[in-house]
N, C-alpha and C positions, 0 to 999 in steps of 0.2 A: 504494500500500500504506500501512496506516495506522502512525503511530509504533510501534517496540518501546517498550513501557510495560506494567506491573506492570495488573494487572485483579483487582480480589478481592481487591487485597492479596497476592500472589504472581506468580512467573514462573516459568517452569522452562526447563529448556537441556537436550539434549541430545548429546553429542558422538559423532560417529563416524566412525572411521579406517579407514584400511589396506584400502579395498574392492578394489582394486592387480588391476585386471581388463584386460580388450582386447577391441577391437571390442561383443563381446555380454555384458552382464553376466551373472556365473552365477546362476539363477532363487535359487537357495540365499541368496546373499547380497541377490535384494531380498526376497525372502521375509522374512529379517532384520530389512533394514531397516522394509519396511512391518508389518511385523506388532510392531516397538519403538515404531514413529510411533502403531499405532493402539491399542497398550496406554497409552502414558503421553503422550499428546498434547502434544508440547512447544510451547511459547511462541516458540522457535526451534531450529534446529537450525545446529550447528558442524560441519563435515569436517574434519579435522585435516589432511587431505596423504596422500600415494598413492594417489589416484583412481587412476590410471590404472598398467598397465604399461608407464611411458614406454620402458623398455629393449628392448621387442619390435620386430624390425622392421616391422612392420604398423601398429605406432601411430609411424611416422614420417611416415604419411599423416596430413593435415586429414581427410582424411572420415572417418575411422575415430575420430581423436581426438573430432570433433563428433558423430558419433552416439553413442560410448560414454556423452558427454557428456548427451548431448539421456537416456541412457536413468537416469542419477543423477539429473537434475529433476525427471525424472517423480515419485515417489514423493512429495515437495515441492508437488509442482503439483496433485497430484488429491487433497491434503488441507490445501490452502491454508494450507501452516506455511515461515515465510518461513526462511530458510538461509544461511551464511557460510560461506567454507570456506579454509585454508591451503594450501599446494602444498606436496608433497612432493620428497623427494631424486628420485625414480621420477617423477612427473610432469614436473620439470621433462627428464627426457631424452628428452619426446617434440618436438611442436611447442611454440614457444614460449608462455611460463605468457602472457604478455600476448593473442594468439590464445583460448588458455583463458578468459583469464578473460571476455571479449570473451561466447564462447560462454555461457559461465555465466548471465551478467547479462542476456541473450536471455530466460531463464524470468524469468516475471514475480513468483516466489517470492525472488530473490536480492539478497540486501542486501548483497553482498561487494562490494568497488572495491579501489580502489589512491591510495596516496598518492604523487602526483609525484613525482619528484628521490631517492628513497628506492635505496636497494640492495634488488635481490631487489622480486618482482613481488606484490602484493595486500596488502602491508602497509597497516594502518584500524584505526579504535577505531570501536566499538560503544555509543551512549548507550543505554541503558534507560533509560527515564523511571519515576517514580514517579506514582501517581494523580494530584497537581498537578501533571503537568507537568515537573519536577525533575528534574535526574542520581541518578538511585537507584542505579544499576549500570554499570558499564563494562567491556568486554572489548576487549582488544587481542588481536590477528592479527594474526601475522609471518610473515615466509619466512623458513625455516630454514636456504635453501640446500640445497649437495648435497653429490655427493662429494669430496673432496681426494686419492682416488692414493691406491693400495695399499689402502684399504677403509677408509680414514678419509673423518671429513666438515668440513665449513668450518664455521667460528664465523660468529657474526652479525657484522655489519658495525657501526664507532664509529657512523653516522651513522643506524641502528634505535633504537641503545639512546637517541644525543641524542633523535631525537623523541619514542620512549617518554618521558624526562623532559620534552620540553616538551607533549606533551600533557597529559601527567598535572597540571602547572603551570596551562595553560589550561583543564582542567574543573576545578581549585581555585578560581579566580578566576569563575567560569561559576556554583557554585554554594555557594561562599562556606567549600568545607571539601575536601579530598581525596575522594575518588569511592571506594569499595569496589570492589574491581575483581578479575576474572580474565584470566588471559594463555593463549592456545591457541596453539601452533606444533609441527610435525610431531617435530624429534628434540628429545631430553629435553637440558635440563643438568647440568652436572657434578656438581651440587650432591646429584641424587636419589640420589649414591654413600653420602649419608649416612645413608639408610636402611636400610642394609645392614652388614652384620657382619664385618670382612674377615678372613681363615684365610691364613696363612702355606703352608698344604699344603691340598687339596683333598680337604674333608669331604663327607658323604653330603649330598646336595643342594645343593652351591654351586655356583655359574656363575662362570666365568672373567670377570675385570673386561676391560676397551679401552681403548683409548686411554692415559691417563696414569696408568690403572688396569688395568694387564694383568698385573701383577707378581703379583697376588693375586686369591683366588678369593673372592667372597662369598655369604651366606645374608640371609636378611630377617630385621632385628632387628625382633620379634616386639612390643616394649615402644614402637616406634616409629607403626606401621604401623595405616590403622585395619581392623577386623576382615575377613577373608576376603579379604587379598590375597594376587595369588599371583605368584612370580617364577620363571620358565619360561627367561627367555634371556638374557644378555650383555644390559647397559645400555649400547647405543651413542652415547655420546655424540659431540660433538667433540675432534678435537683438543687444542683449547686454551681457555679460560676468554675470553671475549668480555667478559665483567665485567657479564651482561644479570641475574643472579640476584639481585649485590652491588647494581644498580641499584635491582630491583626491595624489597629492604630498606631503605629510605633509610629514607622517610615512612610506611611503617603502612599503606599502602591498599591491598597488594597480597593478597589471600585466599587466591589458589592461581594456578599456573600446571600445564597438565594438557596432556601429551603423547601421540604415536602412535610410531609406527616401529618400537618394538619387539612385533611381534605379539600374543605370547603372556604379557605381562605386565600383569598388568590390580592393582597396589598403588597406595596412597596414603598420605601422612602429613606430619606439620610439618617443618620444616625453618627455623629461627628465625624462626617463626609464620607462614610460610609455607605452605601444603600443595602440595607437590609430587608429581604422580600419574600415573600410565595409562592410556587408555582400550585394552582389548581390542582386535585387529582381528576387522575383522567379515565381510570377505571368503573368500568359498569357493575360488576360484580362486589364490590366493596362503598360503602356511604358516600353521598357525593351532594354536590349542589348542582342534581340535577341537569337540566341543557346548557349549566355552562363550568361543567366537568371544561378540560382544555391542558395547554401546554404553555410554556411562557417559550417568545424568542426575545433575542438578544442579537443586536446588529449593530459591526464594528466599521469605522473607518480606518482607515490606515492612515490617515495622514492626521487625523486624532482621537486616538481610542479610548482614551480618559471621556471622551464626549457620545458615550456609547447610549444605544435607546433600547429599550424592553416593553416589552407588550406582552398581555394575555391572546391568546386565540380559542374561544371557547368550541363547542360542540353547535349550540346556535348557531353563531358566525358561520360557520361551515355548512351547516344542512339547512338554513332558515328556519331552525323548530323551536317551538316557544316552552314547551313539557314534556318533560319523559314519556312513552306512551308505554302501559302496561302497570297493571295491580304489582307485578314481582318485584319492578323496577324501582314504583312508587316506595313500598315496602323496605328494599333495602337501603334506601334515600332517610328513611326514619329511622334509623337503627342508630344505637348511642356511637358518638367519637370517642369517648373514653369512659373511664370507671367514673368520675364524676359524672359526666354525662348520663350515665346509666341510673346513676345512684338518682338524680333528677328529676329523671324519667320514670325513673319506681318508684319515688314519692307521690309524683303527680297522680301516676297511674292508681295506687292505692288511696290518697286524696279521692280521685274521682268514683272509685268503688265502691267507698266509703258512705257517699253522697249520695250515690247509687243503691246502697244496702238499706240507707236512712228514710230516703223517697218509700222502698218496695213497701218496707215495714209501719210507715207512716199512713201508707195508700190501708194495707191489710188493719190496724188497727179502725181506722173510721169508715171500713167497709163491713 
């Protein structure tokens, strides 16, 4: 396969997450996918994590993991657009991500690997080259790990965020200045809370915070955010601060780091000059937001890639369709994002049973 390099003086990335399927993918979600690939032809394509429903017992089989597998290439392979991708909290509970990645690297579209000695499996930086040859662009992929007990999840490990710094050091020296770079890994950090508006009490449209942020519910500060994002669910981050954000502010080279995990949250915005974002999930068999499930691109100039632009592309955009169609679909659209979520949803739900018990027996006593 030929280097990743700028052509025309541009490149384009596209990322896409949370496809979070078993055994056969659902037609709907490659529909998605290839019908994103054949609209805006990416230059590469990122998976951010949750290919697979590693949680299911069926995907605790190799053949089942490998063929799910063999059917995410496909779309990659019969339009010759080469591909990287992170592992998810959900992946890795199937077979292990090294097997995965193993299978991955089988299509001959995949540029993803693994750095030796590292914690967590498929961590690698990405050079893009400019038309001479040059580091024009860098993207770092990480393992974000998984979960920690009780529905929390693990920080990165000290010895991710050192290599991030020393690589970031060796393409300094490589191409005589810091590298303009992006960072892709499946859960968000803590840092995207600062996009957000926090409410002491729970106003009309705020989501409950996690983790160290549960106490308070938030809205999307609107002066932050760039236009037409939209925030749908709890921002799950980690537990605790790994310090991978404060890293990434040192030197100035870092442009955005752009996350999955949370479904139905597809915002983006600075973060001391940061951009910190969502990509949509774009899976039909796994919760979503509906007809605007989607994929996020990223489209670079070469003659200034620090001035790079990002967009969502929903499932709408693409087919004109305004709702999911189908009871199954609807159904899996309702299903909690997380243990809070769930927990929520069973209050409500016994709440309203409750109310329901009180009526039947209210009716039967004055009948």
């Amino acid at each position: 396969m030929n280097n990743l390099k700028f052509r025309g003086g541009t490149f384009k990335i596209m990322q896409i997450t949370d496809i979070q399927d078993a055994v056969d993918v659902d037609p709907e979600t490659l529909r998605l996918i290839c019908a994103a690939l054949d609209a805006e032809k990416p230059d590469l394509a990122v998976l951010t994590g949750d290919q697979l429903k590693g949680f299911m017992r069926k995907m605790q089989l190799s053949g089942n993991v490998e063929r799910t597998i063999r059917q995410i290439c496909r779309p990659f392979e019969e339009r010759s657009i080469p591909f990287t991708l992170a592992f998810g909290n959900h992946d890795i509970q199937a077979v292990p991500a090294t097997e995965q990645l193993d299978w991955y690297r089988q299509s001959p579209m995949c540029v993803a690997r693994d750095t030796p000695g590292l914690s967590g499996c498929g961590n690698h930086s990405l050079v893009i080259e400019g038309e001479d040859g040059s580091p024009a662009l860098n993207l770092y992929v990480l393992n974000s790990h998984g979960s920690a007990g009780l529905g929390g999840y693990e920080p990165l490990e000290p010895d991710q965020i050192g290599w991030y710094r020393d690589t970031r050091e060796a393409l300094r020296e490589r191409a005589g200045d810091y590298v303009p770079s992006l960072l892709f890994q499946h859960i968000p950090v803590e840092a995207m809370y600062r996009l957000l508006t926090p409410h002491d009490k729970k106003v009309k449209g705020a989501i409950r915070g996690f983790a160290g942020f549960k106490n308070k519910h938030y809205t999307l500060d609107e002066s932050k955010i760039r236009p037409g994002g939209r925030l749908r669910e709890t921002l799950c981050v980690p537990n605790s601060d790994a310090g991978l954000f404060e890293a990434a502010c040192e030197k100035g080279e870092m442009l955005g780091m752009y996350f999955g995990h949370d479904h139905m949250n597809s915002f983006a915005g600075p973060v001391e000059g940061i951009d910190l974002g969502y990509c949509p999930g774009c899976g039909f068999a796994a919760y979503g937001d509906g007809v605007l499930r989607g994929v996020r691109v990223f489209e670079f100039d070469e003659a200034d890639v620090r001035a790079y632009q990002t967009r969502v592309v929903t499932y709408a955009q693409l087919f004109h369709i305004k709702h999911v169609k189908g009871l199954r679909r609807w159904l899996i659209d309702q299903a909690p994002s997380s243990v809070a979520d769930a927990v929520s949803k069973g209050l409500k739900l016994l709440l309203a049973l409750g109310i329901l018990a009180a009526m039947i027996i209210t009716l039967m006593i004055l009948l």
